[in-house]
Backbone and ligand atoms as CSV (ligand in chain L), in Angstrom:
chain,resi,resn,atom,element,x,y,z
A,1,UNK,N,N,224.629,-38.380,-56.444
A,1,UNK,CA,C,223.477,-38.266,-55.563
A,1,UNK,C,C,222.643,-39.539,-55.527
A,2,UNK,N,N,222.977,-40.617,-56.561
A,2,UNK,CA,C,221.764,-41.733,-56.408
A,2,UNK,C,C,223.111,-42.997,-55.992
A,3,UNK,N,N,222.513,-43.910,-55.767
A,3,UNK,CA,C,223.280,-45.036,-55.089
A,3,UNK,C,C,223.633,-45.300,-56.615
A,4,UNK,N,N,224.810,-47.042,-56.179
A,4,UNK,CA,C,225.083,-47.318,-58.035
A,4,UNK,C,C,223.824,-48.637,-57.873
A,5,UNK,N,N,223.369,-48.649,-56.447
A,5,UNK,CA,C,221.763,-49.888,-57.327
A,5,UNK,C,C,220.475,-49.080,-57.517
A,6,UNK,N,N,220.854,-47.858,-57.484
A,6,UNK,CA,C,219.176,-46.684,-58.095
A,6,UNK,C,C,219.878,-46.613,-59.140
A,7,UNK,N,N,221.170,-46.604,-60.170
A,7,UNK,CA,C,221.467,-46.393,-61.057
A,7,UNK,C,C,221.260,-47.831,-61.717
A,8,UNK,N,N,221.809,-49.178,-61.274
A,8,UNK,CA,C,221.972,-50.291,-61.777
A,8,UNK,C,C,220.358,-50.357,-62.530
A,9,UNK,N,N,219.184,-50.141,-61.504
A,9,UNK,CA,C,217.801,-50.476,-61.796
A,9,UNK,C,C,217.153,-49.389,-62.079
A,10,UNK,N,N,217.546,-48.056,-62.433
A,10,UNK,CA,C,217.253,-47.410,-63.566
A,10,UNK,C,C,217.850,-47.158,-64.917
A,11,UNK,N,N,218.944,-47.911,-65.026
A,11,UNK,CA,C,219.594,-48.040,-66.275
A,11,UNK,C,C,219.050,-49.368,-66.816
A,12,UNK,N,N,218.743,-50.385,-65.899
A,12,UNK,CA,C,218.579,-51.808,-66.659
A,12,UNK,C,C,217.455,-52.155,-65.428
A,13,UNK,N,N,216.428,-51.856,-66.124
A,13,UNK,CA,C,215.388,-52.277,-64.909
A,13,UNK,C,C,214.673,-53.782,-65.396
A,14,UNK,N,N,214.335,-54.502,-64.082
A,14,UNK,CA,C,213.513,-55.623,-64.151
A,14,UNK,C,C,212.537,-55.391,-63.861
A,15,UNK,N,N,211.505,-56.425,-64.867
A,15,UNK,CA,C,210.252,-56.582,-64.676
A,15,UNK,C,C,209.547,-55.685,-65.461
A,16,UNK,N,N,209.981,-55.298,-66.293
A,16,UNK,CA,C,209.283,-54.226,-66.974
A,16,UNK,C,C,208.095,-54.753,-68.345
A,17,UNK,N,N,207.042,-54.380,-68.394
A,17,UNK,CA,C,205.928,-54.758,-69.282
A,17,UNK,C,C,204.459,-54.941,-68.565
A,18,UNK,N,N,204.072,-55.848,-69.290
A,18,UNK,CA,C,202.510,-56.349,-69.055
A,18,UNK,C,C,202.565,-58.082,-68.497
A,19,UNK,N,N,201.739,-58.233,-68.247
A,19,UNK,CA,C,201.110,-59.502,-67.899
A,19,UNK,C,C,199.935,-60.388,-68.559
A,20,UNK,N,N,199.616,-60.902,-69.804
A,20,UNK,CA,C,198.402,-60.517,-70.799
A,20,UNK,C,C,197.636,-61.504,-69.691
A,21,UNK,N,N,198.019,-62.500,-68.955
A,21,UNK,CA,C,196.658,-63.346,-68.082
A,21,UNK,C,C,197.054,-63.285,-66.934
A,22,UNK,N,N,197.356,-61.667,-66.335
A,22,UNK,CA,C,197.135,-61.344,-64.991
A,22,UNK,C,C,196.120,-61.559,-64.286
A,23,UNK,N,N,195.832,-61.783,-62.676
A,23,UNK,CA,C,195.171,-62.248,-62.007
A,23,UNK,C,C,194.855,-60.971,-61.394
A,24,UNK,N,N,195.881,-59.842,-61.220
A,24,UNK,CA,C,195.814,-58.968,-60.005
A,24,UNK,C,C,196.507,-58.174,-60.585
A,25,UNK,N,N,196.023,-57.159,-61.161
A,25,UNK,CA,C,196.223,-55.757,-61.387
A,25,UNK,C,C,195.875,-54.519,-60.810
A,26,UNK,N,N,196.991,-53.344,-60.586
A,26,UNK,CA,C,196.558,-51.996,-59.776
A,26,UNK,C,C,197.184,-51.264,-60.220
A,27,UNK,N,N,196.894,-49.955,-60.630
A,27,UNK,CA,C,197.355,-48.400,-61.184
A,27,UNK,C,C,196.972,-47.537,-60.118
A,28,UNK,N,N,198.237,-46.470,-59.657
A,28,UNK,CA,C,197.943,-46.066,-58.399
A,28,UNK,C,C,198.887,-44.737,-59.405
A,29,UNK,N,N,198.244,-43.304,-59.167
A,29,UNK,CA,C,198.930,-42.296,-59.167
A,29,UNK,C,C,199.172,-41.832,-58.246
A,30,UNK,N,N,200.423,-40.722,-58.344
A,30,UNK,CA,C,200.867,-39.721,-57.531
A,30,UNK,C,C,200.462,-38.292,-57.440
A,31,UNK,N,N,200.151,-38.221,-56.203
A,31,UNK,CA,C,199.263,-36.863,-56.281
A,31,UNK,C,C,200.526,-35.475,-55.812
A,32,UNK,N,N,202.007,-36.151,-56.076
A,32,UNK,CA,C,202.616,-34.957,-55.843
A,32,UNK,C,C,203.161,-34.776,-57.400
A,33,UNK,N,N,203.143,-36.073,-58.167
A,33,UNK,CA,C,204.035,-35.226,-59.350
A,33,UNK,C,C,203.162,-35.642,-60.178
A,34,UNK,N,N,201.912,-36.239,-60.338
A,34,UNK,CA,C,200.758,-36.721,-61.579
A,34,UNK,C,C,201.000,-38.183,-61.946
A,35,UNK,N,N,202.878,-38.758,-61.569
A,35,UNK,CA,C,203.079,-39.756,-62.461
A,35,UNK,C,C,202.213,-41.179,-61.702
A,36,UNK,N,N,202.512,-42.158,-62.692
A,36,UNK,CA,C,201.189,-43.278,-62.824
A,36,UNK,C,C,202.601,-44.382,-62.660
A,37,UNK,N,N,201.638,-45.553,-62.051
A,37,UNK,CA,C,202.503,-46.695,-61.874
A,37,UNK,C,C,201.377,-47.869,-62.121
A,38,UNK,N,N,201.478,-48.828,-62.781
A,38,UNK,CA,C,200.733,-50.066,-62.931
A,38,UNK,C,C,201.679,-51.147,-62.636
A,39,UNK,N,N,201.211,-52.112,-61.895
A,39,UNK,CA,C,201.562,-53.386,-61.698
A,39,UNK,C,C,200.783,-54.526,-61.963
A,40,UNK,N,N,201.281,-55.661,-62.344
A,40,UNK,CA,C,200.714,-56.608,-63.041
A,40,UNK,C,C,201.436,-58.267,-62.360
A,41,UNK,N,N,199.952,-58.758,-61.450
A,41,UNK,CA,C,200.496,-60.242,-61.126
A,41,UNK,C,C,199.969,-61.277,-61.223
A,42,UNK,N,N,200.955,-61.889,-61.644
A,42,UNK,CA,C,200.322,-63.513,-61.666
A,42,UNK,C,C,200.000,-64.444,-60.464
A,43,UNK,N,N,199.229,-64.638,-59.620
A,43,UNK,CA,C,199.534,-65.308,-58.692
A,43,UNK,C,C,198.999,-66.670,-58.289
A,44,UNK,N,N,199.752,-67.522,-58.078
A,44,UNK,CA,C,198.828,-68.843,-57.937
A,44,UNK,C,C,197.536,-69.309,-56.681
A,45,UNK,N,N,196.459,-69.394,-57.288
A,45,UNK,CA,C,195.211,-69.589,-56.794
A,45,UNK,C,C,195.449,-70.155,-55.892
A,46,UNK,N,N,196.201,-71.213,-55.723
A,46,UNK,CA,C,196.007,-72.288,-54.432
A,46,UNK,C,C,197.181,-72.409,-53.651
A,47,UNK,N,N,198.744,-71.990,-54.115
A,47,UNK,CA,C,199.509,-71.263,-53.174
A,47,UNK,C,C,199.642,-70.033,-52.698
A,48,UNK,N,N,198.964,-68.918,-53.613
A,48,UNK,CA,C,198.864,-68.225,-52.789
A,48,UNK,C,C,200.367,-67.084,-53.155
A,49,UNK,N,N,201.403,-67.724,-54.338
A,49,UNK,CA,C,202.712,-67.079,-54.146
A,49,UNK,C,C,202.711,-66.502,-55.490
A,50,UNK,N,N,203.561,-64.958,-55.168
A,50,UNK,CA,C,203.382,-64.431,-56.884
A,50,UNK,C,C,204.119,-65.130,-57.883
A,51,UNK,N,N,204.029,-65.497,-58.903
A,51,UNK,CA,C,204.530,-66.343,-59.483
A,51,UNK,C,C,205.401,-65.033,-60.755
A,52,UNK,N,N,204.507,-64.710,-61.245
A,52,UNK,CA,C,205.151,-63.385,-61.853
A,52,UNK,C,C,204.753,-61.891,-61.694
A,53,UNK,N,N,205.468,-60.914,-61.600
A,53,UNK,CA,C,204.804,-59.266,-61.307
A,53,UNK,C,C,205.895,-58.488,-62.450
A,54,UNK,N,N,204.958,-57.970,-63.359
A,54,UNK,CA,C,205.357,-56.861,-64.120
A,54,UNK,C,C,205.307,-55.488,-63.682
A,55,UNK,N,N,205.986,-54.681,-64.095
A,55,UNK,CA,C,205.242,-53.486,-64.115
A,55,UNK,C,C,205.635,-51.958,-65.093
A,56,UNK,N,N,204.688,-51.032,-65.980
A,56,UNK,CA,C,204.920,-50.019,-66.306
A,56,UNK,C,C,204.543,-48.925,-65.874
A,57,UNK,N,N,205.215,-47.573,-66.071
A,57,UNK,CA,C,205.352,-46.592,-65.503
A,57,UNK,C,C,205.377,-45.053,-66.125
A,58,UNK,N,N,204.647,-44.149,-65.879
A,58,UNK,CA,C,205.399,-42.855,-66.775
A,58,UNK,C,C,205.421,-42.136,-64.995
A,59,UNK,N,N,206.773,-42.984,-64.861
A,59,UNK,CA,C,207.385,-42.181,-63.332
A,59,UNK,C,C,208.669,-42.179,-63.932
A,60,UNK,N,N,209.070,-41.183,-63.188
A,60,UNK,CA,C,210.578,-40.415,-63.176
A,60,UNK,C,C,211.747,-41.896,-63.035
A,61,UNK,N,N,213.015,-42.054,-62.943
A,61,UNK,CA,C,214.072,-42.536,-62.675
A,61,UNK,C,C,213.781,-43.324,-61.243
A,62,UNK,N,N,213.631,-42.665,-60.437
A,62,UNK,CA,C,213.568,-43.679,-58.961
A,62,UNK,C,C,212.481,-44.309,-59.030
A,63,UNK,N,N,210.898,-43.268,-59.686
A,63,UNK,CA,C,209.757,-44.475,-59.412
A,63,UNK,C,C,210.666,-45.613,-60.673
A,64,UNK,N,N,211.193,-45.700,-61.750
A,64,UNK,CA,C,211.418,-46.778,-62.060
A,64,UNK,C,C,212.385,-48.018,-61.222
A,65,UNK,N,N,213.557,-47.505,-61.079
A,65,UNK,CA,C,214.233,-48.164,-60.031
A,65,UNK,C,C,213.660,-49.062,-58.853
A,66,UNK,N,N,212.546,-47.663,-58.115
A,66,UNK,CA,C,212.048,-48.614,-56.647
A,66,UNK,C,C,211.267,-49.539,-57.173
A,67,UNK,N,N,210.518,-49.575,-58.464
A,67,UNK,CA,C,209.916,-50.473,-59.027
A,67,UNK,C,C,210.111,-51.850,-59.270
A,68,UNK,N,N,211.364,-51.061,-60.131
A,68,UNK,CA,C,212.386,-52.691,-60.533
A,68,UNK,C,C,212.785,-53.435,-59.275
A,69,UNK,N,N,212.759,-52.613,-58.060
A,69,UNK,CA,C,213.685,-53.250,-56.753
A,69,UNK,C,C,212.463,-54.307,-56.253
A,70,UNK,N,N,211.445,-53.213,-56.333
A,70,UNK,CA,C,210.240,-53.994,-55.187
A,70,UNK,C,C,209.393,-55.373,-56.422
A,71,UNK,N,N,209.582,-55.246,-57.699
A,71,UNK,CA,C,208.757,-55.948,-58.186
A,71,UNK,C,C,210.146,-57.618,-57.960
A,72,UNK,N,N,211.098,-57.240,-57.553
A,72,UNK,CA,C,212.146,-58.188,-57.768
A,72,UNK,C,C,212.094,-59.078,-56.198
A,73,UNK,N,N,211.300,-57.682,-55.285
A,73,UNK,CA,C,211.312,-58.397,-53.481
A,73,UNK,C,C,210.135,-58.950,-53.365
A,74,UNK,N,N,209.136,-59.312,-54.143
A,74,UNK,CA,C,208.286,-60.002,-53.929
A,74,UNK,C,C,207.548,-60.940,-54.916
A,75,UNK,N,N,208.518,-61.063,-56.029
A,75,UNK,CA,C,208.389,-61.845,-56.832
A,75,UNK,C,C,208.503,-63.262,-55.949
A,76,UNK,N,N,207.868,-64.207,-56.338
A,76,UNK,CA,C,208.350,-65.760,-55.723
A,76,UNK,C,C,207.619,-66.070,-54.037
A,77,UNK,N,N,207.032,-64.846,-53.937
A,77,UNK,CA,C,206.913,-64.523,-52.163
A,77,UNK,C,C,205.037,-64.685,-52.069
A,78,UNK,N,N,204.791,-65.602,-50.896
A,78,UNK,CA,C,203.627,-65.482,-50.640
A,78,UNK,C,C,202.646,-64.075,-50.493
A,79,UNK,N,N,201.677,-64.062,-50.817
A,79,UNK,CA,C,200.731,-62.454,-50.641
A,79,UNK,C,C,201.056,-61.910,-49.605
A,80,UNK,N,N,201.158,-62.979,-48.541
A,80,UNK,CA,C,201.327,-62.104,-47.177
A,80,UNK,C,C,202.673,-61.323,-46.659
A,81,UNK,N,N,203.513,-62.327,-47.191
A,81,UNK,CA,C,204.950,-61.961,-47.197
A,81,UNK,C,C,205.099,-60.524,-48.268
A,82,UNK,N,N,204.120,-61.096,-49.266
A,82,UNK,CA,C,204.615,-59.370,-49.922
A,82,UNK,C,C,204.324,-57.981,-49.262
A,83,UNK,N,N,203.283,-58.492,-47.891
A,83,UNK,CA,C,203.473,-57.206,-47.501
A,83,UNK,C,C,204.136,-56.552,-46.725
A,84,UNK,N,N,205.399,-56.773,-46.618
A,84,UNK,CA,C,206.756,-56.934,-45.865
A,84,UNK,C,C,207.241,-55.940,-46.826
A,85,UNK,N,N,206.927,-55.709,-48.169
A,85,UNK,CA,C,207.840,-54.832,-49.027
A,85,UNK,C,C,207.272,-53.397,-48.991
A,86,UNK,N,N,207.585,-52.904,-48.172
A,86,UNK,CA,C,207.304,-51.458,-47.960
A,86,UNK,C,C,208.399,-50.518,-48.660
A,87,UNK,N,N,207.650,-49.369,-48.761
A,87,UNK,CA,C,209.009,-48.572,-49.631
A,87,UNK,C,C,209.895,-48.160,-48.662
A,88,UNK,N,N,210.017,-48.493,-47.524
A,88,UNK,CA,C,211.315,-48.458,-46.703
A,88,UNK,C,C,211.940,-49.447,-46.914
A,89,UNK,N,N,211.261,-51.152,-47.127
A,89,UNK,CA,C,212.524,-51.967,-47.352
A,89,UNK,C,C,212.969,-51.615,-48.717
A,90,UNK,N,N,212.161,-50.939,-49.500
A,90,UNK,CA,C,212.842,-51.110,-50.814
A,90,UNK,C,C,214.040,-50.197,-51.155
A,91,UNK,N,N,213.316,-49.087,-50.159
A,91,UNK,CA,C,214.832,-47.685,-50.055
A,91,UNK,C,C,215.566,-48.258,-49.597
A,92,UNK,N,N,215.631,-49.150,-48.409
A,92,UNK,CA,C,216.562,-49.706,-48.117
A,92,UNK,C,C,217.723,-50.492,-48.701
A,93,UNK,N,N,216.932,-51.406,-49.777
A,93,UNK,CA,C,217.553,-52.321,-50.631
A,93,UNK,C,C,218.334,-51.491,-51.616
A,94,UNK,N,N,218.067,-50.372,-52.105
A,94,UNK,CA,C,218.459,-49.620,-53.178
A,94,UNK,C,C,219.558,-48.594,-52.317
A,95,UNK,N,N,220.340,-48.950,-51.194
A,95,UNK,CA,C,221.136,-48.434,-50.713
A,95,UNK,C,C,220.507,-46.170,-50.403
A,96,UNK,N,N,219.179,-46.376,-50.237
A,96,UNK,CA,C,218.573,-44.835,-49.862
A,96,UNK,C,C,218.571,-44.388,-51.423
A,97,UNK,N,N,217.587,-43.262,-50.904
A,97,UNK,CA,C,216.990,-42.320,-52.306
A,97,UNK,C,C,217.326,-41.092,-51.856
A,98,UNK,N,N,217.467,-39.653,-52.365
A,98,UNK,CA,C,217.603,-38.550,-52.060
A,98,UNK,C,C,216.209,-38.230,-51.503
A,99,UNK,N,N,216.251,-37.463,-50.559
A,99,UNK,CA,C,214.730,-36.946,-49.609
A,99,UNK,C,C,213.954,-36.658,-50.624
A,100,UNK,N,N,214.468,-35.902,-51.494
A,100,UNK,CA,C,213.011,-34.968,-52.248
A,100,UNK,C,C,212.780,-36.174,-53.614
A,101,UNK,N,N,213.190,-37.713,-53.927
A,101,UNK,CA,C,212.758,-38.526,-54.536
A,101,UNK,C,C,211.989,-39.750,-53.496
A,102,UNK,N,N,211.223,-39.430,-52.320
A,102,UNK,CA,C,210.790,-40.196,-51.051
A,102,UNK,C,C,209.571,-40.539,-51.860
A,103,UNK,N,N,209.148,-39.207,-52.471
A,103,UNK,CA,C,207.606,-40.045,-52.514
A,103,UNK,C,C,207.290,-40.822,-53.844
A,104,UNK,N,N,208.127,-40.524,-54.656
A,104,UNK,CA,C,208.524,-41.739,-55.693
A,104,UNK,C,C,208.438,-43.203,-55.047
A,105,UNK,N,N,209.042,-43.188,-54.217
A,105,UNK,CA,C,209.175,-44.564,-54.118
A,105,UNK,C,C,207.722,-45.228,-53.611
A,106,UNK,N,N,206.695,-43.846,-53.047
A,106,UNK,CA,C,205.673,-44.926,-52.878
A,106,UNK,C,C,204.799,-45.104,-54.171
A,107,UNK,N,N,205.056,-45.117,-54.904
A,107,UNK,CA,C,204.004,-45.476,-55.994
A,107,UNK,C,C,204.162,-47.198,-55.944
A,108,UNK,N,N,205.373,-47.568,-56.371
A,108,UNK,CA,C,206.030,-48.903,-56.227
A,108,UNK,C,C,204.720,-49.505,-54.920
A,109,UNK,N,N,205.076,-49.098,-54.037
A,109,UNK,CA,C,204.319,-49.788,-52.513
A,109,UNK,C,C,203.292,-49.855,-53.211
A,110,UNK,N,N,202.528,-48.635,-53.408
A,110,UNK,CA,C,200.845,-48.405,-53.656
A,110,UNK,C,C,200.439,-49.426,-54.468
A,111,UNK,N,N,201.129,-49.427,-55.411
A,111,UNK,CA,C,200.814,-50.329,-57.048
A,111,UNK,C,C,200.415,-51.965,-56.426
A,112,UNK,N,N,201.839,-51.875,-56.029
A,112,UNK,CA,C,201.414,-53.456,-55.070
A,112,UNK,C,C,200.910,-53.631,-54.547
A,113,UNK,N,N,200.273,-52.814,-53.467
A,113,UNK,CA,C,198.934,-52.565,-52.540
A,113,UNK,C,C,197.682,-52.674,-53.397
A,114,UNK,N,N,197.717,-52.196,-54.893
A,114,UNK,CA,C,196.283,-52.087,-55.467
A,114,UNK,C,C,196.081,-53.462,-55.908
A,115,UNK,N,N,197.494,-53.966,-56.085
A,115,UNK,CA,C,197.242,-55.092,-57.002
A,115,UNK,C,C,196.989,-56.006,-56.119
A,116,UNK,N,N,197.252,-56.561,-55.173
A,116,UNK,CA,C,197.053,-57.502,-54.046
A,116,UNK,C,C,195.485,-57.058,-53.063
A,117,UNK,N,N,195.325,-55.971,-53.698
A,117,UNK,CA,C,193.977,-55.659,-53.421
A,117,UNK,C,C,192.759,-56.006,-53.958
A,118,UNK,N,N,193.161,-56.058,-55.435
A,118,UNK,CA,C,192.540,-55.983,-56.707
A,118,UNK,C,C,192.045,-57.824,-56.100
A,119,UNK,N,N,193.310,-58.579,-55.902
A,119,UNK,CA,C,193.426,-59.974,-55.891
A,119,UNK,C,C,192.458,-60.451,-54.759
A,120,UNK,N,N,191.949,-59.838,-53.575
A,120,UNK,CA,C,191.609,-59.723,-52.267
A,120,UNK,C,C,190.198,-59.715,-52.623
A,121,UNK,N,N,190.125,-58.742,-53.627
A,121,UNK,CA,C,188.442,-58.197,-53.771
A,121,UNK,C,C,187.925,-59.506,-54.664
A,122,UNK,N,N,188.605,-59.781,-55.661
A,122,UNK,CA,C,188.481,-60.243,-56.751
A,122,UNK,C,C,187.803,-62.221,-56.102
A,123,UNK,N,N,188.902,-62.370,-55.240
A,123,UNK,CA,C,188.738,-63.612,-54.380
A,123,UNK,C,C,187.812,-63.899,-52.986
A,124,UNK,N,N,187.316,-62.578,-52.884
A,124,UNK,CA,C,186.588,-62.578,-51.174
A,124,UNK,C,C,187.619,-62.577,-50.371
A,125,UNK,N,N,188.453,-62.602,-50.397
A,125,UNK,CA,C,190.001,-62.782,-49.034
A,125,UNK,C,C,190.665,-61.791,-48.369
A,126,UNK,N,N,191.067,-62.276,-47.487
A,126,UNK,CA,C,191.658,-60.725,-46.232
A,126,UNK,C,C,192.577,-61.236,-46.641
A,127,UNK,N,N,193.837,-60.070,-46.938
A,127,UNK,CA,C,195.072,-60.155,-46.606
A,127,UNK,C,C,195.726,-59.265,-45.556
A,128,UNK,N,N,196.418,-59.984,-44.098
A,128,UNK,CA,C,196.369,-59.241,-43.091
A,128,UNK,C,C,196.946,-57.973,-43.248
A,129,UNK,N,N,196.322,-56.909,-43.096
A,129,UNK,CA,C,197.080,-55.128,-42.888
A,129,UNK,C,C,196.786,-54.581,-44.200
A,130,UNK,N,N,196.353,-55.377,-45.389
A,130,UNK,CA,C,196.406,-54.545,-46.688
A,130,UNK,C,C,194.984,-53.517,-46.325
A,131,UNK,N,N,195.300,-52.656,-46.778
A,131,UNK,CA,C,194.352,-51.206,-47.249
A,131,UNK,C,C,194.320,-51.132,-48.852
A,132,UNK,N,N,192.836,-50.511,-48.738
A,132,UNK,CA,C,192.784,-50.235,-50.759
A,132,UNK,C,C,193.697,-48.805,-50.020
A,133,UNK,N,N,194.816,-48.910,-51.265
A,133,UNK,CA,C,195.734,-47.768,-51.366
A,133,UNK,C,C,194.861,-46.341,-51.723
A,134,UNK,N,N,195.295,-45.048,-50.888
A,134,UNK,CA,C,194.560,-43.249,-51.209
A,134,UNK,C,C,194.641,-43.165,-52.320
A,135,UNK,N,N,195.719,-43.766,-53.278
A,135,UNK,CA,C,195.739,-42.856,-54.728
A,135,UNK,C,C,195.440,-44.085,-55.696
A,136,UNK,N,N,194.911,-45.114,-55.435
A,136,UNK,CA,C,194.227,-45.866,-56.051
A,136,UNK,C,C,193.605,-45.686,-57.339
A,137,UNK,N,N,193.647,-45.470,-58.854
A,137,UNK,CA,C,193.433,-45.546,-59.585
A,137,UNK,C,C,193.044,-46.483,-60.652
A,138,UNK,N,N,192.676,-47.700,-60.174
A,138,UNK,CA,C,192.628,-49.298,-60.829
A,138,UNK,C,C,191.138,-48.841,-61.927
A,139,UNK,N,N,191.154,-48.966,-62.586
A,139,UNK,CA,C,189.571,-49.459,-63.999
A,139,UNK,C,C,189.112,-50.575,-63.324
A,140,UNK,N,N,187.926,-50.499,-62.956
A,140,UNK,CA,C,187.241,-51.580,-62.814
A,140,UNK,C,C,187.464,-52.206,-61.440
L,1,LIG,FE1,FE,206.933,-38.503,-60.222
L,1,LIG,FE2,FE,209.223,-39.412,-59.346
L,1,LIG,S1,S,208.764,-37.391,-59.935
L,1,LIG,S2,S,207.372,-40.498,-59.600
């Protein structure tokens, strides 16, 4: 039922941990199953490109996977470009998810949404189309 790259990146996922001199951090829960997603980025002040994105999770198998997928599609990628990584490209990339694991995959989106939000607020800066994410959960 899962592709072999929802298996590849829930058996051996990237990006997994903390960031100790993150710039842009966001924790976004899920209001269908409780689980929590944090993301963690480094991003450079004056380009503008993530340089590094962590992230941990007490989400199921796919939120880890779409995690590992999406923290891997916008690693290296300007802010703006990261917002190109929607959890459709990321289902996409992960060869589809089973329907009833759909909303897993948006935590992944959200997280990145808080965190590039977090970065937005933090700096005075628009980033075009970002929204503070509904299930937004960030400290501070
Ligand atoms: Fe909660 Fe998948 S069941 S994130």
């Amino acid at each position: 039922m899962y592709s072999e790259k929802v298996m590849d990146h829930f058996s051996n996922p990237r990006n997994v941990g903390e960031i100790s001199d993150a710039n842009a951090v966001g924790q976004v829960g899920n209001p269908k199953c409780g689980d929590i997603m944090k993301i963690y980025m480094k991003i450079n002040d004056d380009t503008k490109v993530i340089e590094d994105v962590k992230f941990k999770t007490f989400g199921c198998g796919a939120a880890v996977a779409t995690s590992s997928m999406a923290t891997e599609l916008v690693k290296g990628k300007h802010i703006s470009e990261a917002m190109q990584v929607t959890n459709k490209a990321v289902m996409e990339a992960l060869d589809g998810l089973p329907p009833v694991k759909v909303h897993c995959s948006l935590l992944a989106e959200e997280a990145i949404h808080a965190a590039l939000w977090d970065y937005a607020e933090k700096h005075g800066i628009k980033i075009e189309g970002l929204q503070k994410p509904k299930n937004d959960i960030s400290e501070g």
